[in-house]
Biopython code that builds the backbone (N, CA, C, O; Angstrom):
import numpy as np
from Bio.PDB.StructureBuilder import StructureBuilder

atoms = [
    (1, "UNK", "N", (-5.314, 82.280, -40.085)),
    (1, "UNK", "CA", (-6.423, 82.315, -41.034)),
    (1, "UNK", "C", (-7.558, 83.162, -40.457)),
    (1, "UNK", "O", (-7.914, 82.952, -39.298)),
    (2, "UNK", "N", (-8.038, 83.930, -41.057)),
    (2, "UNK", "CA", (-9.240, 84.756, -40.939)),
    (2, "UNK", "C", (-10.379, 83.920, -40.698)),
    (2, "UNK", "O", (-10.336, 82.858, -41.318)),
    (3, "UNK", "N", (-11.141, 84.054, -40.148)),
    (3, "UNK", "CA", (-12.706, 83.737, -39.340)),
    (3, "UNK", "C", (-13.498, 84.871, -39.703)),
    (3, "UNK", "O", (-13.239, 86.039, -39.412)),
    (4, "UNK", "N", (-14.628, 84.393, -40.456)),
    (4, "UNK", "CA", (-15.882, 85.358, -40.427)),
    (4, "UNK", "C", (-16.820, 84.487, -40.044)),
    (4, "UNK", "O", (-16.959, 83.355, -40.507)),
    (5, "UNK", "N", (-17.690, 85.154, -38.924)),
    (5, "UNK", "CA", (-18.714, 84.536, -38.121)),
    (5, "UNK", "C", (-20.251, 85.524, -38.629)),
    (5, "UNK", "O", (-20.357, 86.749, -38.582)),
    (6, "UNK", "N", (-21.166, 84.653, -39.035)),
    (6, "UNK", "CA", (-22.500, 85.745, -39.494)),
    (6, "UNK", "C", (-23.629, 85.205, -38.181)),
    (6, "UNK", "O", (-23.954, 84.128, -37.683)),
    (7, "UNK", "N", (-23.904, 86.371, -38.029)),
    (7, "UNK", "CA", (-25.081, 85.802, -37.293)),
    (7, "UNK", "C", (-26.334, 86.847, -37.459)),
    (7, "UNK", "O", (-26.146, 87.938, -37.997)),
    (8, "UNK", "N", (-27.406, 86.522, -37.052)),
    (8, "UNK", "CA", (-28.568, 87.098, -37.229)),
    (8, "UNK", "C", (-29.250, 87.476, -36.001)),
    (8, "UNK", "O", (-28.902, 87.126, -34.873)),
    (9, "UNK", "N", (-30.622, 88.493, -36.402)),
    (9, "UNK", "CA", (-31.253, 89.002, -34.985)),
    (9, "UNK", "C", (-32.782, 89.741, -35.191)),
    (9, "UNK", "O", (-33.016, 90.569, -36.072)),
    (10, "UNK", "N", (-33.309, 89.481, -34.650)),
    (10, "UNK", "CA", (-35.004, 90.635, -34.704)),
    (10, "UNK", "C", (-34.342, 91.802, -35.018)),
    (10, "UNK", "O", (-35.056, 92.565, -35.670)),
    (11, "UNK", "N", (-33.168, 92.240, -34.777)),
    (11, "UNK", "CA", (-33.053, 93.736, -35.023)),
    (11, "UNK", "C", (-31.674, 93.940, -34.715)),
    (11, "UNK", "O", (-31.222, 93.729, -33.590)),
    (12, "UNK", "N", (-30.821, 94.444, -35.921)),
    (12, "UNK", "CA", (-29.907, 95.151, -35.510)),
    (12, "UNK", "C", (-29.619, 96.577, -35.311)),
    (12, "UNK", "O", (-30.234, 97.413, -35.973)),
    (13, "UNK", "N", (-28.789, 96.897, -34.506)),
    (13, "UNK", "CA", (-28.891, 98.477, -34.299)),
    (13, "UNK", "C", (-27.283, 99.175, -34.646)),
    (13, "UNK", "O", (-26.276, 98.739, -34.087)),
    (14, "UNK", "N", (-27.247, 100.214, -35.563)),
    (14, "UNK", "CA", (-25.982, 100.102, -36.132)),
    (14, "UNK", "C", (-25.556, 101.795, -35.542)),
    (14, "UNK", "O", (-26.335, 102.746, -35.476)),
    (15, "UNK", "N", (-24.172, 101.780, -35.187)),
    (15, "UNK", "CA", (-23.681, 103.370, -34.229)),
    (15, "UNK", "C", (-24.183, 104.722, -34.932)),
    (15, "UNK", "O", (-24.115, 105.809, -34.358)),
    (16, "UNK", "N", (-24.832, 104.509, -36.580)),
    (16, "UNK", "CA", (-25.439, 106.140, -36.409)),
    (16, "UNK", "C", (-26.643, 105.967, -36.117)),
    (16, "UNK", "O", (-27.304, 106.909, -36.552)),
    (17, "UNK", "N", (-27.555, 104.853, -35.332)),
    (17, "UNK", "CA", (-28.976, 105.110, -34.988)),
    (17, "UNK", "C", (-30.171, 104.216, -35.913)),
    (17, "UNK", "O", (-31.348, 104.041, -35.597)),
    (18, "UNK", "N", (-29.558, 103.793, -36.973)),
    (18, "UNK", "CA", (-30.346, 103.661, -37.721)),
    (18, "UNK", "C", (-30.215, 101.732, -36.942)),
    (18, "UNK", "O", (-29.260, 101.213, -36.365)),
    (19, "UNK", "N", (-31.607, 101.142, -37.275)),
    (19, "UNK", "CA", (-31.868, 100.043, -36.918)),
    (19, "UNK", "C", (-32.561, 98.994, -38.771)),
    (19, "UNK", "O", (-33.348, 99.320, -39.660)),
    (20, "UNK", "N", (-31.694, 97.730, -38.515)),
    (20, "UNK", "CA", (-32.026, 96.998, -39.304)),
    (20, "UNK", "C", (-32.714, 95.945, -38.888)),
    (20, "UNK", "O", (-32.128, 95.408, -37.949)),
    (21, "UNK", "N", (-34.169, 95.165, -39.314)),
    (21, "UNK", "CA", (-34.864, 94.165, -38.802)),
    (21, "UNK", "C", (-35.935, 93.519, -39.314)),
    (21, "UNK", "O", (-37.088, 93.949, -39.335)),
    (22, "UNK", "N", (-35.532, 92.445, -39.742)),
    (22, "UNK", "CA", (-34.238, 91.658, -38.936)),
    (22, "UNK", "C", (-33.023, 91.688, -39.585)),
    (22, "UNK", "O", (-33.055, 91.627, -40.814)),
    (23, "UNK", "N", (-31.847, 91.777, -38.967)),
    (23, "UNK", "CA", (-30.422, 91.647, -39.465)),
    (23, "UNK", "C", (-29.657, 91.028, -39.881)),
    (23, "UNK", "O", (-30.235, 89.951, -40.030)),
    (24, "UNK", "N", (-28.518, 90.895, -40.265)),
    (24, "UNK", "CA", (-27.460, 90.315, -40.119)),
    (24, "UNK", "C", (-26.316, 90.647, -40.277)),
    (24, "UNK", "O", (-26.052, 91.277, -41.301)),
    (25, "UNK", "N", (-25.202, 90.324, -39.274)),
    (25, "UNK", "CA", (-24.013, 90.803, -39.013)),
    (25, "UNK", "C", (-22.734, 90.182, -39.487)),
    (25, "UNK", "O", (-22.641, 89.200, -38.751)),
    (26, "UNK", "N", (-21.888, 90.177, -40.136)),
    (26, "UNK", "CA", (-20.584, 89.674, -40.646)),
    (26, "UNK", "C", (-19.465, 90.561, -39.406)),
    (26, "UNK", "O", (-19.086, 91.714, -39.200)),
    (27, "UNK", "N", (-19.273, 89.187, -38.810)),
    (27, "UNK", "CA", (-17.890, 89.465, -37.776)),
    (27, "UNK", "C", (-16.732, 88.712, -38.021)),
    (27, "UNK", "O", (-16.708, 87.492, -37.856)),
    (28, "UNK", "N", (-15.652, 89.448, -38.453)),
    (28, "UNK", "CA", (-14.683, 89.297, -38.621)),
    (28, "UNK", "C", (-13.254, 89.694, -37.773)),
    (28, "UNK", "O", (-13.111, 90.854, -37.388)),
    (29, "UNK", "N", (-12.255, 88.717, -37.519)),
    (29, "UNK", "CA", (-11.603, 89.070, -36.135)),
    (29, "UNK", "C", (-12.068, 90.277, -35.073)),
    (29, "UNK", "O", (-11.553, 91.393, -34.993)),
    (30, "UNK", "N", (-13.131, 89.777, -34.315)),
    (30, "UNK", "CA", (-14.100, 90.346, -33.813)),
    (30, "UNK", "C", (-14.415, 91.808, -34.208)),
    (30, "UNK", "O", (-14.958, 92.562, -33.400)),
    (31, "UNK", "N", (-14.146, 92.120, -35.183)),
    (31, "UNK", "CA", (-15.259, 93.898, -35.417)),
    (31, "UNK", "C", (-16.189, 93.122, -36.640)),
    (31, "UNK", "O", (-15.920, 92.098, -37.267)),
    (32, "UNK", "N", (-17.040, 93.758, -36.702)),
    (32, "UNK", "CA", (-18.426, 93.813, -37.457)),
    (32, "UNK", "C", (-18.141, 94.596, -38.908)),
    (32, "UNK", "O", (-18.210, 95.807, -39.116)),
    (33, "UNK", "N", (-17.809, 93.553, -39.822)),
    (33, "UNK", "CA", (-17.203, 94.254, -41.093)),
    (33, "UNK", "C", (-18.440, 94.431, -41.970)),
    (33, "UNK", "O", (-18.378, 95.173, -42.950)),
    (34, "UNK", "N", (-19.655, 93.725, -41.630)),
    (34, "UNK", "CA", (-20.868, 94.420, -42.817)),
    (34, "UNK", "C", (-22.356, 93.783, -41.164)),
    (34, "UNK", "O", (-22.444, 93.054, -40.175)),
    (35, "UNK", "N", (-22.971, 94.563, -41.826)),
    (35, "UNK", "CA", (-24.201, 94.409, -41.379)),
    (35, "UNK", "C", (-25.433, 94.862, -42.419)),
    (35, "UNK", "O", (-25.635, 96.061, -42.615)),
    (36, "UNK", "N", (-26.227, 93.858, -43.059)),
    (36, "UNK", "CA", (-27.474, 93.995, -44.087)),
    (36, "UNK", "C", (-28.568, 93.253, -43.292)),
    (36, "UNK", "O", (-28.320, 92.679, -42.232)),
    (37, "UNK", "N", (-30.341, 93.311, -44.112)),
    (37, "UNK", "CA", (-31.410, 92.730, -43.862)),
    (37, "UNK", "C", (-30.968, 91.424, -44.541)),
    (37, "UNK", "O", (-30.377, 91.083, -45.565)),
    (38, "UNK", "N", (-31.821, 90.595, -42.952)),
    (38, "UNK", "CA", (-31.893, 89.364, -43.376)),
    (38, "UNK", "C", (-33.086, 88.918, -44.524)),
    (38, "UNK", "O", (-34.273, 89.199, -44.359)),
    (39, "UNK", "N", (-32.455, 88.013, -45.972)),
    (39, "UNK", "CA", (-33.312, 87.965, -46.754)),
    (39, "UNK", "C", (-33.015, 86.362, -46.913)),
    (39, "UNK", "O", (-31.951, 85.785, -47.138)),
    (40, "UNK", "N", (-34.336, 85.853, -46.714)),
    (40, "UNK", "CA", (-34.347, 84.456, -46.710)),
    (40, "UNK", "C", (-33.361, 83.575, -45.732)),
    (40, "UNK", "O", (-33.181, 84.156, -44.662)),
    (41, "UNK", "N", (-32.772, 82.488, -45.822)),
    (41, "UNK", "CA", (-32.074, 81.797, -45.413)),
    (41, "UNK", "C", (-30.822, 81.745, -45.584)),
    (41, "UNK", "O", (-30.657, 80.629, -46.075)),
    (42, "UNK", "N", (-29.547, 82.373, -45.470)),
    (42, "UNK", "CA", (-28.466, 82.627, -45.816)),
    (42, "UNK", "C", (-27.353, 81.346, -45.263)),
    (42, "UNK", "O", (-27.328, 81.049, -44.068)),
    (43, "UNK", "N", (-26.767, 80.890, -45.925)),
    (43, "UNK", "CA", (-26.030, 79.317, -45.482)),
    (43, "UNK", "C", (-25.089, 79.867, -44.189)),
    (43, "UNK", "O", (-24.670, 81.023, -44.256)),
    (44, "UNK", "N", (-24.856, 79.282, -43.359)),
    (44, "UNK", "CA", (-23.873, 79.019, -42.478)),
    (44, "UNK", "C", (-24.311, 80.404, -41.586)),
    (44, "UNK", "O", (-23.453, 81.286, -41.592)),
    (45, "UNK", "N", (-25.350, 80.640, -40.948)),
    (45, "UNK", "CA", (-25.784, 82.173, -40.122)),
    (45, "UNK", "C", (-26.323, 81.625, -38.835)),
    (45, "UNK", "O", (-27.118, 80.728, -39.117)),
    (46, "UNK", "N", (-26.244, 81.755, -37.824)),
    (46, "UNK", "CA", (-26.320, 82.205, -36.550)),
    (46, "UNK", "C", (-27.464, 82.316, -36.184)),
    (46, "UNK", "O", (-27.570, 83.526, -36.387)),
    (47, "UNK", "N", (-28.866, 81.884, -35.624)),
    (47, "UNK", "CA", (-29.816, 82.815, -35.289)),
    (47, "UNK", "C", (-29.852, 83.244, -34.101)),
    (47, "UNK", "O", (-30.472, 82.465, -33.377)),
    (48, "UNK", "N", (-29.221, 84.694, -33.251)),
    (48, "UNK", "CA", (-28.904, 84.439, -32.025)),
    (48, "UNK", "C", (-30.459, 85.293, -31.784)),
    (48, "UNK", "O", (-30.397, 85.397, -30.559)),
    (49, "UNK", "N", (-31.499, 85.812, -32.085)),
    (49, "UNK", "CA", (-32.373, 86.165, -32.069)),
    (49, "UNK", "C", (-32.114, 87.912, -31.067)),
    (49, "UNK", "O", (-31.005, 88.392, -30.831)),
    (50, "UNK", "N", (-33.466, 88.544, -30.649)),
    (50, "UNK", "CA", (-33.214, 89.646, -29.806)),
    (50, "UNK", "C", (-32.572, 90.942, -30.769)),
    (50, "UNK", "O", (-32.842, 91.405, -31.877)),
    (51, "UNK", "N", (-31.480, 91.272, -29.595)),
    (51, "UNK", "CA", (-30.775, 92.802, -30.470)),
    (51, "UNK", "C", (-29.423, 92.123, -30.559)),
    (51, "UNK", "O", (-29.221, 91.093, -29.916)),
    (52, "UNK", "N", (-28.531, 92.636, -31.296)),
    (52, "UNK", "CA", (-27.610, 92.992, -31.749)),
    (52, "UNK", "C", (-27.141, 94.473, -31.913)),
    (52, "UNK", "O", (-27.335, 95.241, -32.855)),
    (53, "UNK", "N", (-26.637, 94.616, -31.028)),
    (53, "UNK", "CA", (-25.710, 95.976, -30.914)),
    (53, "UNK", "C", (-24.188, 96.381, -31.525)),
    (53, "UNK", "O", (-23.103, 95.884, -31.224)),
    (54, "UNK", "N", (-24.405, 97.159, -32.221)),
    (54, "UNK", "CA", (-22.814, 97.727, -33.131)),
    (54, "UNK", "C", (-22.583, 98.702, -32.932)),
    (54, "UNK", "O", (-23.334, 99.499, -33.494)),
    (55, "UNK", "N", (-21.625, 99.229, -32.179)),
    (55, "UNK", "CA", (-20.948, 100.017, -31.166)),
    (55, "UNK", "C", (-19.972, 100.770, -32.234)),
    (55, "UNK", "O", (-19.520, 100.390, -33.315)),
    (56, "UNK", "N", (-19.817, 102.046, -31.474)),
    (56, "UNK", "CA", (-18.997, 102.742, -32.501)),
    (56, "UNK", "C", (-17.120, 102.525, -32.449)),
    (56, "UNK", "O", (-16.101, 103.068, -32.877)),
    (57, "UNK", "N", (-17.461, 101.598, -31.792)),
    (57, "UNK", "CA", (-15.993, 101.009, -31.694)),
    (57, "UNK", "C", (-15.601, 99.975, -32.676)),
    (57, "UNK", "O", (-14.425, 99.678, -32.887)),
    (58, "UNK", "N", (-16.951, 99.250, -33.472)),
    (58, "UNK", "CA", (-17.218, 98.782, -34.581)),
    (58, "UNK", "C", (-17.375, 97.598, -34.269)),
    (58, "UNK", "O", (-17.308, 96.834, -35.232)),
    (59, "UNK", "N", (-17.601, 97.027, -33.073)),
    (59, "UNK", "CA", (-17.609, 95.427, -32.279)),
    (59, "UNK", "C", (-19.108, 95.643, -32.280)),
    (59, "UNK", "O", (-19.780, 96.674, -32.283)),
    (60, "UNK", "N", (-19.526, 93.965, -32.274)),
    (60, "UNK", "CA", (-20.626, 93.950, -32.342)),
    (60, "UNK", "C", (-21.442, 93.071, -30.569)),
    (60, "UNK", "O", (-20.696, 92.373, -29.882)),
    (61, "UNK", "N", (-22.713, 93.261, -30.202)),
    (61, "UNK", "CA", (-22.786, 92.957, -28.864)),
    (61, "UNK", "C", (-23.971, 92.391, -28.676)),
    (61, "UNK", "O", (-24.925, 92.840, -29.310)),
    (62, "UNK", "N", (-24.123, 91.486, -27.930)),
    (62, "UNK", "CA", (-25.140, 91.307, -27.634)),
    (62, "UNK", "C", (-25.410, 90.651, -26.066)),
    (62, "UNK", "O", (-24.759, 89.946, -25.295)),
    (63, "UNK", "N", (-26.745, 91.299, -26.058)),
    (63, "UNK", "CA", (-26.711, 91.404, -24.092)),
    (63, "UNK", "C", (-25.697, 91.891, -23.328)),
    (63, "UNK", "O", (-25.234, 91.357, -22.320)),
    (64, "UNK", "N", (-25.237, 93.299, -24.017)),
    (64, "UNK", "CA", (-24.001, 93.478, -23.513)),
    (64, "UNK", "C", (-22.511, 92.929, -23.464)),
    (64, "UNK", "O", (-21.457, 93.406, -23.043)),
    (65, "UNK", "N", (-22.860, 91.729, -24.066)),
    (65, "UNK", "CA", (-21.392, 90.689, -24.542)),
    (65, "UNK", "C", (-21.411, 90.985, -25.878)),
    (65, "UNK", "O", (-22.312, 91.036, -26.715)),
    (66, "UNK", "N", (-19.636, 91.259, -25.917)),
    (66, "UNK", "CA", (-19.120, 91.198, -27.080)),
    (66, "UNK", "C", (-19.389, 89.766, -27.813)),
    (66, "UNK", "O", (-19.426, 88.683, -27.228)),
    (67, "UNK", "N", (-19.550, 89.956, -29.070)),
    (67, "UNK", "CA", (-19.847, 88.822, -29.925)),
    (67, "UNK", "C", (-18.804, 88.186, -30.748)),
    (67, "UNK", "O", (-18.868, 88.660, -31.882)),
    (68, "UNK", "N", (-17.806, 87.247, -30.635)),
    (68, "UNK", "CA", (-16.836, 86.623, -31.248)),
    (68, "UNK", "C", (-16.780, 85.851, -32.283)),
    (68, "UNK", "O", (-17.692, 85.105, -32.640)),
    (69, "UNK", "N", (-15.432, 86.016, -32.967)),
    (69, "UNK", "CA", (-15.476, 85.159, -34.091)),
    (69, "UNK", "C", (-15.820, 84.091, -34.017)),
    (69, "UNK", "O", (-15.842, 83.379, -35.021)),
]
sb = StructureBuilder()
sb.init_structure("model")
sb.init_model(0)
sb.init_chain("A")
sb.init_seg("    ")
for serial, (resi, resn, name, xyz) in enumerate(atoms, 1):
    if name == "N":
        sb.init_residue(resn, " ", resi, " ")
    sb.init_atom(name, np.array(xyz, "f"), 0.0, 1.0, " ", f" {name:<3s}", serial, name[0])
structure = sb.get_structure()
C-alpha cells in the first residue's frame, strides 16, 4: 500500500530555485510528488518547521536527512 506523508516548513526550496513559504510537501514512497503554500490548517500535516529541501533527484530533505514516508 502506498504512504503519502505531508509535512510542512518556514520555507520550502524546490530544484529550479524558486522558494515556497511557508510550504508544504507531499511525500510519497519517499520522492516529493507535490509541493504548494501552506494555506491554513491542512488535516493530517507535519509541522517539521525550518527548510525543507527538494533535490533534483526529487527526494525531499531536511537538515540534510532524507525525509521518509
Amino acid at each position: 500500500m502506498t504512504e503519502t506523508r505531508r509535512v510542512a516548513a518556514h520555507e520550502v526550496r524546490l530544484p529550479d530555485g524558486r522558494t515556497i513559504a511557508p510550504g508544504v510537501v507531499e511525500i510519497t514512497d519517499g520522492m516529493a510528488e507535490k509541493a504548494y503554500p501552506l494555506e491554513g490548517e491542512p488535516a493530517h500535516t507535519e509541522w517539521l518547521g525550518g527548510t525543507i529541501v527538494i533535490r533534483s533527484d526529487n527526494r525531499a530533505y531536511k537538515d540534510n536527512k532524507p525525509i521518509e514516508t
